[in-house]
C-alpha positions as CSV (number, residue, x, y, z in Angstrom):
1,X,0.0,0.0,0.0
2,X,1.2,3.2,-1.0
3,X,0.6,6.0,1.1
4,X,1.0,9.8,0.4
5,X,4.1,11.2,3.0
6,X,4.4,14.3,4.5
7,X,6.4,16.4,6.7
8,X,4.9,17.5,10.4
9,X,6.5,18.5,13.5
10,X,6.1,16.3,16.6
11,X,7.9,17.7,19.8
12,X,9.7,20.1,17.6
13,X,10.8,17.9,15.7
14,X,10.2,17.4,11.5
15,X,8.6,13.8,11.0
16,X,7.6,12.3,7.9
17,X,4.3,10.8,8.1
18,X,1.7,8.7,6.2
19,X,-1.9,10.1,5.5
20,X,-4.3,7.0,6.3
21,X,-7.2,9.5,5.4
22,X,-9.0,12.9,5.7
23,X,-12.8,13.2,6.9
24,X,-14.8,16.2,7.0
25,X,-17.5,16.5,8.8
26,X,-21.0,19.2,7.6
27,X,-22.5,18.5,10.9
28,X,-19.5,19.5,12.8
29,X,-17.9,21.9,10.0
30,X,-14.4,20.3,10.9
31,X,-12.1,18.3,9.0
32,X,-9.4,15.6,10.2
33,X,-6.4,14.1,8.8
34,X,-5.4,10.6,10.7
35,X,-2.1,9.6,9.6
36,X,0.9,7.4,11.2
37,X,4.5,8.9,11.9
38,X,6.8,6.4,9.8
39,X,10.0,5.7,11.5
40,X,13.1,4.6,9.9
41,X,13.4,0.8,11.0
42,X,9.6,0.8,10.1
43,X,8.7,-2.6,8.1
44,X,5.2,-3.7,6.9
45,X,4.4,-5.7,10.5
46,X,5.8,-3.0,12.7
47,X,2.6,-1.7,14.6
48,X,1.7,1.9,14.3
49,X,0.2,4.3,16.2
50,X,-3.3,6.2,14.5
51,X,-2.6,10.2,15.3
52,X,-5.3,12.7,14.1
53,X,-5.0,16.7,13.9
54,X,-7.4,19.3,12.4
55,X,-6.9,20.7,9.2
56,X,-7.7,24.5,8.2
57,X,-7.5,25.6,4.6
58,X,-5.6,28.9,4.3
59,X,-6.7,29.0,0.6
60,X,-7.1,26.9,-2.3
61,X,-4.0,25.4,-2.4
62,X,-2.7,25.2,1.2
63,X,-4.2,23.7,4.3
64,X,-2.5,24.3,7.6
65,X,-2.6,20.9,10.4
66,X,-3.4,21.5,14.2
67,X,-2.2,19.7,16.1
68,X,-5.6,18.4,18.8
69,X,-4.3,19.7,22.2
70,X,-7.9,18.8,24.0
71,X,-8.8,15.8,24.9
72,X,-12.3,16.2,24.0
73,X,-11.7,17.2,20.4
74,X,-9.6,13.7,20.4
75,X,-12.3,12.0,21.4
76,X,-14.3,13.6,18.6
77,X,-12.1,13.0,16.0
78,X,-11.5,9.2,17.0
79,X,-15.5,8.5,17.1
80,X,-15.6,10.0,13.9
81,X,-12.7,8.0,11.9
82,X,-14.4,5.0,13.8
83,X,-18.3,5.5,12.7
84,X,-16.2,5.8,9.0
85,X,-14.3,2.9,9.5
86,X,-17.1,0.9,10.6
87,X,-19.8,2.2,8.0
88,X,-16.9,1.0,5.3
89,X,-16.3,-2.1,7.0
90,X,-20.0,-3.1,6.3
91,X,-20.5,-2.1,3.3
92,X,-17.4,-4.0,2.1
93,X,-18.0,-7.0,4.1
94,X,-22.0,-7.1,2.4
95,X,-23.7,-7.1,6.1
């Protein structure tokens, strides 16, 4: 599986990571990007850990990622990737 990379800062420090997915949501009228941080002895069975920050779009061609601070917005975004996951999950699997 090939996933996009970019570059975020984690502790002050640049990471490259790996975009799982984006999900936006009318109800809410925010967006989230869920990605994993890859790290260089990283192979295909090394477990990752799911991170999620907010994205604002500065304009058309540039969106700016927030780092979620509070837990409660966490909490938000992770119910959110999960109602996705599972609504593709079940669809997929024909139940």
């Amino acid at each position: 599986i090939c996933m996009k990379e970019f570059k975020i800062i984690v502790d002050g420090e640049e990471k490259t990571a790996e975009l799982v997915t984006r999900l936006y949501s009318e109800e809410l009228g925010l967006e989230y990007i869920y990605y994993y941080i890859k790290e260089e002895n990283d192979n295909d069975d090394t477990e990752k850990e799911l991170y999620a920050s907010r994205i604002i779009s500065e304009d058309d061609e540039h969106d700016k990622i927030i780092p979620i601070t509070n837990e409660n917005e966490n909490k938000i975004a992770f119910k959110m990737f999960s109602t996705m996951y599972n609504k593709v999950s079940n669809e997929v699997g024909g139940e």
